[in-house]
C-alpha positions in Angstrom: -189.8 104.7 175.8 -188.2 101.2 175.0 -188.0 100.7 171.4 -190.0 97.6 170.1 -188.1 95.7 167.1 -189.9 93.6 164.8 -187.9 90.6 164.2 -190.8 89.2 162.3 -190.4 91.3 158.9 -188.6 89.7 156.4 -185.6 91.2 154.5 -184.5 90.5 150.8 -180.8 90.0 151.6 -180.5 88.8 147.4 -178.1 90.8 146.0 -176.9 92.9 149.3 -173.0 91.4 149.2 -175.0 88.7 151.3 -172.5 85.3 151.9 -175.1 83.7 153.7 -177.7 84.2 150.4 -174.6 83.6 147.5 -173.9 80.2 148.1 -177.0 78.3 147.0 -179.4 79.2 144.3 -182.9 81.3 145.0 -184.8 78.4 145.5 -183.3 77.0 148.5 -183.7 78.7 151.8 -180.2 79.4 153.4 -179.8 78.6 156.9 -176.2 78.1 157.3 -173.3 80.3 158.2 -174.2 82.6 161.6 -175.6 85.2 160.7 -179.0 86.6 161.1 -181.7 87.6 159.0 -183.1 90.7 161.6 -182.5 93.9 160.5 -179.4 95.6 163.2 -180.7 97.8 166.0 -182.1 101.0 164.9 -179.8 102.9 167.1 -177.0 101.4 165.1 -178.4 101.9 161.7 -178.9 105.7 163.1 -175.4 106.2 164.2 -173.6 104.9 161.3 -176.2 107.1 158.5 -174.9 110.1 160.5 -171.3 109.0 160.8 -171.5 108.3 157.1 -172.5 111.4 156.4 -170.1 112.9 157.1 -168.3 112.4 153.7 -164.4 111.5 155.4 -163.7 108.0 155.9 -159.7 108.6 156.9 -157.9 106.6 159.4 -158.5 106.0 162.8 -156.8 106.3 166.5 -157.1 103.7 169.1 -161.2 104.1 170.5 -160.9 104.6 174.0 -164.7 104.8 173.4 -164.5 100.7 172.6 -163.0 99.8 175.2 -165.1 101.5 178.1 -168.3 100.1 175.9 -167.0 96.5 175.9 -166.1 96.4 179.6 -169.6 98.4 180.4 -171.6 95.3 178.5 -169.1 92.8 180.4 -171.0 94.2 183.7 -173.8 95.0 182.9 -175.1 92.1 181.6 -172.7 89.5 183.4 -171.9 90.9 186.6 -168.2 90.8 185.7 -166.1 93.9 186.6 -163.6 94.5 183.7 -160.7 97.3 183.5 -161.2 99.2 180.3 -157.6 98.7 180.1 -157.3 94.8 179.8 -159.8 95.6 176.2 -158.2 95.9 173.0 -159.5 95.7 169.6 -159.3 93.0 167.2 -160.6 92.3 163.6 -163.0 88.7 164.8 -162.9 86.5 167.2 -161.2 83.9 165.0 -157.8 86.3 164.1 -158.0 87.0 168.0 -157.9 83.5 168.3 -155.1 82.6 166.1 -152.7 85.4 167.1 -152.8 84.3 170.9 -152.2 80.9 169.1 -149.1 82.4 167.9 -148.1 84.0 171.2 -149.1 80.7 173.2 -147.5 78.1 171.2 -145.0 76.2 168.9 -145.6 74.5 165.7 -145.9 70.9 167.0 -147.9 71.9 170.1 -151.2 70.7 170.8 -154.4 72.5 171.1 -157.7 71.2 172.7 -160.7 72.1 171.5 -164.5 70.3 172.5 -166.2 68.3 169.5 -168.2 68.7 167.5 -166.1 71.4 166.9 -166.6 74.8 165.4 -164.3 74.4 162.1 -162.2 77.4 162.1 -160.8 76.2 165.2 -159.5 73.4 163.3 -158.6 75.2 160.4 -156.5 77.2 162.5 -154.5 74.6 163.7 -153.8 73.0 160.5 -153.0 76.4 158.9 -150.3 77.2 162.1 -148.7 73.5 162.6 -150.2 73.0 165.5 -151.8 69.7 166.2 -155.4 69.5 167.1 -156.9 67.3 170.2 -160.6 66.6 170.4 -162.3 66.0 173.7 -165.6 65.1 172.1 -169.0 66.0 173.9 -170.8 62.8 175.1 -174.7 62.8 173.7 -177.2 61.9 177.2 -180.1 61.7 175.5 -180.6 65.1 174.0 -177.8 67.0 176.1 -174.3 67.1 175.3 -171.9 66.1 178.6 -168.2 66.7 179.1 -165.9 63.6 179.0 -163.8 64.9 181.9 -161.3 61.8 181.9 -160.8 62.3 178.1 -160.7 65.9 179.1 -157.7 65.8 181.7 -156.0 63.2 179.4 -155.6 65.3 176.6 -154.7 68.7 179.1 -151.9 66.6 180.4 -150.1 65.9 177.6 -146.8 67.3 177.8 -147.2 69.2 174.4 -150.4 70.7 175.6 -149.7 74.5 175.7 -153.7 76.2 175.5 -157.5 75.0 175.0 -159.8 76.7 173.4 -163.3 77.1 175.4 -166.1 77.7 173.6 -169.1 79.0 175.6 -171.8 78.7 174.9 -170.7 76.1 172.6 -170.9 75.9 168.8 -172.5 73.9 167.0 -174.2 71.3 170.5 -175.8 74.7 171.9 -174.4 74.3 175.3 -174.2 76.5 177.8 -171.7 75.2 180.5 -172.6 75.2 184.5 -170.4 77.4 186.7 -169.0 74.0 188.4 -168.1 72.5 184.9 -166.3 75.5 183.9 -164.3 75.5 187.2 -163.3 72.1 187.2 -161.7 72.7 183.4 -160.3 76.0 184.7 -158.7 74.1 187.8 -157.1 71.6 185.4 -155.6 74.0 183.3 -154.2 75.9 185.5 -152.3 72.6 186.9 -151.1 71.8 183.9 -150.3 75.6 182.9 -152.5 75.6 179.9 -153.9 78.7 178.4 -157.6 79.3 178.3 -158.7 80.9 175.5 -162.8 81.9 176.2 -164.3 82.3 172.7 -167.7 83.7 174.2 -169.3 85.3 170.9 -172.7 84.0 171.6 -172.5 84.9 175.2 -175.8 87.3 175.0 -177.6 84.2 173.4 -179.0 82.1 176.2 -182.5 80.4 176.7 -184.7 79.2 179.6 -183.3 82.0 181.9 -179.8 80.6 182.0 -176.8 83.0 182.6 -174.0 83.0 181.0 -170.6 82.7 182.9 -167.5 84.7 181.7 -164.6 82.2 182.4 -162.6 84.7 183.5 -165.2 86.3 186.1 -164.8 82.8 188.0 -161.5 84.0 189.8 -158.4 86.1 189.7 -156.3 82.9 188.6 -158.5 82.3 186.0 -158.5 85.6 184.6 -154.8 85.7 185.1 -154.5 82.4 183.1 -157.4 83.2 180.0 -157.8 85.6 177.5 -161.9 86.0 176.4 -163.2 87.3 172.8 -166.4 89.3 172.2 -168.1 90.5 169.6 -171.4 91.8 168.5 -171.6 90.3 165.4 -173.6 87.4 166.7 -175.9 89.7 168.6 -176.5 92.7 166.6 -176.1 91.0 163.2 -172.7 93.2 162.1 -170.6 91.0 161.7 -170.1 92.4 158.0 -167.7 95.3 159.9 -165.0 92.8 161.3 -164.9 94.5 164.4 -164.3 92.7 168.0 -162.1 92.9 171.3 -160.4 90.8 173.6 -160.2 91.0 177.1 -156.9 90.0 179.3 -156.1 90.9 182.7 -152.9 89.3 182.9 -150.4 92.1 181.0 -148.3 89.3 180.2 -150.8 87.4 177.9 -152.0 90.9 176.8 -149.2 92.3 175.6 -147.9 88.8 174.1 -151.3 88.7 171.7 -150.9 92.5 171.2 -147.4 92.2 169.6 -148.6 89.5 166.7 -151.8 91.6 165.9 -149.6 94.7 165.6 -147.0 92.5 163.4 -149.9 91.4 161.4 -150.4 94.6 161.0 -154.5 93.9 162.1 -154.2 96.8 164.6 -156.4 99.8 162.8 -159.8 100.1 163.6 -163.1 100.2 161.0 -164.7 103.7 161.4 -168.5 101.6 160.7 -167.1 98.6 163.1 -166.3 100.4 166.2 -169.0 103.2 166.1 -171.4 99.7 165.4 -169.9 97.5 168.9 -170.3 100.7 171.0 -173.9 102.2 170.0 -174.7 98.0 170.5 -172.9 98.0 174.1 -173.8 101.5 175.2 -177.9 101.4 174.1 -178.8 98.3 172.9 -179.8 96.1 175.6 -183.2 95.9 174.6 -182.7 94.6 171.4 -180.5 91.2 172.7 -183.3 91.1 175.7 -186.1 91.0 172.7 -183.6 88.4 170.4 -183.3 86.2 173.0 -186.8 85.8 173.9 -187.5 85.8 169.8 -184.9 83.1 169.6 -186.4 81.0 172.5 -189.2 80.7 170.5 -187.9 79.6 167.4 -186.4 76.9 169.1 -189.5 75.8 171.1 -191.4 75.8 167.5 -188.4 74.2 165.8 -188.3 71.4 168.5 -191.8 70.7 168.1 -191.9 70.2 164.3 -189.1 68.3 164.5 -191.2 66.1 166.9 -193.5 64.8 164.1 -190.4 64.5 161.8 -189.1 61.0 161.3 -184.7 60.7 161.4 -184.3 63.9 162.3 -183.5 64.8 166.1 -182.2 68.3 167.6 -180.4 68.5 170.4 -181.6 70.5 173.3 -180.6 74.2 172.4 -179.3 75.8 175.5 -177.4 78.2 174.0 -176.8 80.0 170.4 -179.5 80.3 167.1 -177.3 77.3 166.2 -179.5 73.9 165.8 -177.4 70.4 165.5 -179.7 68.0 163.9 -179.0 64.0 164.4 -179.9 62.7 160.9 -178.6 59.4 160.8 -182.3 58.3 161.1 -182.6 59.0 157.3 -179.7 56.5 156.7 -178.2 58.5 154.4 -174.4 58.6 154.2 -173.3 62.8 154.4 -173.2 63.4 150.4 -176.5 62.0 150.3 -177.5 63.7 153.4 -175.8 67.2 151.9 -177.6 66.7 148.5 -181.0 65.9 149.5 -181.5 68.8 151.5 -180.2 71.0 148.8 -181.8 69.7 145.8 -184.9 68.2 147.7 -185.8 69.6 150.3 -184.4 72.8 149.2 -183.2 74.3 152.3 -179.0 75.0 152.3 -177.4 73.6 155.9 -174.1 73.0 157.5 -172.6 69.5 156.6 -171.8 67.8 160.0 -168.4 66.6 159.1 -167.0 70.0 158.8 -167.1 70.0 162.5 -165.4 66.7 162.8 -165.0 63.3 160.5 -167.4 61.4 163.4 -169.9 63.9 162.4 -171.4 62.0 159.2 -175.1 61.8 159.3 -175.4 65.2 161.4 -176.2 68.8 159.9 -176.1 72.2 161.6 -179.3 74.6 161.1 -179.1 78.6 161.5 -182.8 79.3 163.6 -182.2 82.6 163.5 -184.6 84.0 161.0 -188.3 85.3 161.3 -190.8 82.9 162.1 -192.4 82.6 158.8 -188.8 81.4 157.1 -188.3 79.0 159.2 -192.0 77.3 159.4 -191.9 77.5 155.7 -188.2 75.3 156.1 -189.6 73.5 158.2 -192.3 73.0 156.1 -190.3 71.4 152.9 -187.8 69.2 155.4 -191.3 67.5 156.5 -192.7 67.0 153.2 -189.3 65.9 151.5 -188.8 63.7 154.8 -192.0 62.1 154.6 -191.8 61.4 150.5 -188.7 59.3 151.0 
């Protein structure tokens, strides 16, 4: 019998070693960094009790056991056919992401990322010398579009050496069509440029979409990309640091491999691994019910926001990850930051940490029971309508 999970109770997350609940004080609601508020699959919580139980905590091999359950959720919910041998463990997405950096590139060499863009992608680049090109997402009414012209400008540069695809992408809530992916695959791979597929909320998609490993599209592409997943997003464990990446060309495997191992980042978290496997092997239903939880979040978000005055969402395709167009309030981003913290009392992502153009724009974490976010809702419409 499937197991039901009730992502409408509410957990006190005060005082749990919570980030998300530490940065602003007890009155304000915190809907920033991505994470969820849901309680992890039961399945999960079961395992890890009885692994912790055991009362030896010493250090572990290489999980054969991760690998087979990474490649198993690759196909099962993707259709995409991956050799438990192209999987190997890594810390998060983002150290997976800076050690094929490493491997990929010089100091001085660029890296193109889409904007608004997902800051630790840019953090990374400043913290490696690398230097950062933005191919900025063009707003169509409420739809972020590709600027393909900007897009093969900045893949051409000479000192062009890898872009980073994020898909579905953080924070516009894109998910990108098969023909968009393959015509940025196609230019890549004519300019020899590294893909490197961040695809963390892959499981996250609405309106009966399907997401598209870039990879899966063909052997050159998968020849030519390395992809990063993680349950974090999913499953809400993101506390264990505990992801993989996938590469089917041993070339670029081996390359990323050799960085992690000098970073010494190689050794595996007992509670991580057991976590990503129980989640790949007999979780399914609980990313089925998330996604259709999540769905309507956003429907009810998008509807409040309707009635609210300067404040407009894009259309959330993808991710619990809501980018809010408040330039309507003519307020400059300090004011914009402030207001929602002291005044409205609900704690956000500022919009220029995702780029300088950003100002005026704030980034809004949906993924939360129903009641936490009507009652946000609730004080953005009141403090929006007092002004």
């Amino acid at each position: 019998m499937e197991i039901l999970h009730d992502f409408d109770e509410v957990v006190n997350r005060r005082g749990g070693d919570s980030k998300k609940y530490s940065l602003y004080p007890e009155d304000v609601i915190p809907m920033w960094i991505a994470d969820t508020d849901f309680k992890s699959p039961q399945p999960i919580v079961e395992a890890l009790v009885k692994r912790m139980q055991m009362g030896v905590y010493g250090y572990t091999p290489t999980s054969e056991r991760l690998k087979s359950a990474a490649a198993r959720w690759q196909k099962l919910r993707f259709g995409w056919d991956v050799d438990p041998a192209t999987v190997e463990y890594i810390p998060g997405v983002i150290s997976g992401v800076i050690s094929a950096v490493r491997a990929f590139s010089q100091p001085g060499d660029n890296i193109v990322v889409q904007s608004p863009c997902y800051p630790p992608f840019s953090d990374l680049a400043d913290h490696n010398g690398r230097h950062l090109l933005r191919n900025w997402l063009v707003k169509k009414n409420d739809r972020f579009e590709i600027d393909f012209e900007d897009f093969e400008a900045k893949i051409a540069d000479p000192r062009t050496k890898l872009f980073i695809l994020c898909n579905p992408q953080n924070p516009s809530g894109r998910v990108y069509t098969r023909e968009e992916l393959i015509r940025m695959g196609e230019l890549c791979l004519k300019r020899h440029v590294v893909v490197l597929a961040d695809e963390i909320h892959a499981d996250i998609v609405f309106d009966k979409r399907k997401h598209i490993p870039f990879a899966s599209l063909s052997s050159a592409f998968a020849q030519n990309c390395v992809s990063f997943m993680n349950p974090s997003k999913t499953f809400n464990v993101p506390g264990f640091r505990t992801a993989a990446f996938i590469a089917s060309n041993p070339v670029l495997k081996e390359a990323v491999h050799q960085i992690v191992v000098d970073n010494k980042a190689i050794g595996e978290n007992i509670c991580g691994t057991l976590a990503l496997c129980t989640a790949y092997e007999k979780c399914g239903y609980y990313a089925d019910q998330l996604v259709a939880y999540l769905q309507g979040n956003r429907d009810y978000a998008e509807e409040r926001f309707g009635k609210i005055k300067g404040v407009v969402p894009s259309r959330l395709e993808g991710t619990y990850l809501m980018w809010l167009d408040c330039r309507g309030l003519e307020m400059s981003q300090k004011e914009l930051d402030r207001f929602f913290v002291e005044k409205v009392k609900v704690g956000l992502n500022s919009g220029t940490t995702f780029g300088q153009e950003c100002d005026g724009f704030l980034r809004m974490n949906i993924a939360c029971p129903r009641s936490t976010l009507a009652e946000a809702l609730d004080r953005i419409e009141a403090a929006v309508n007092s002004l």
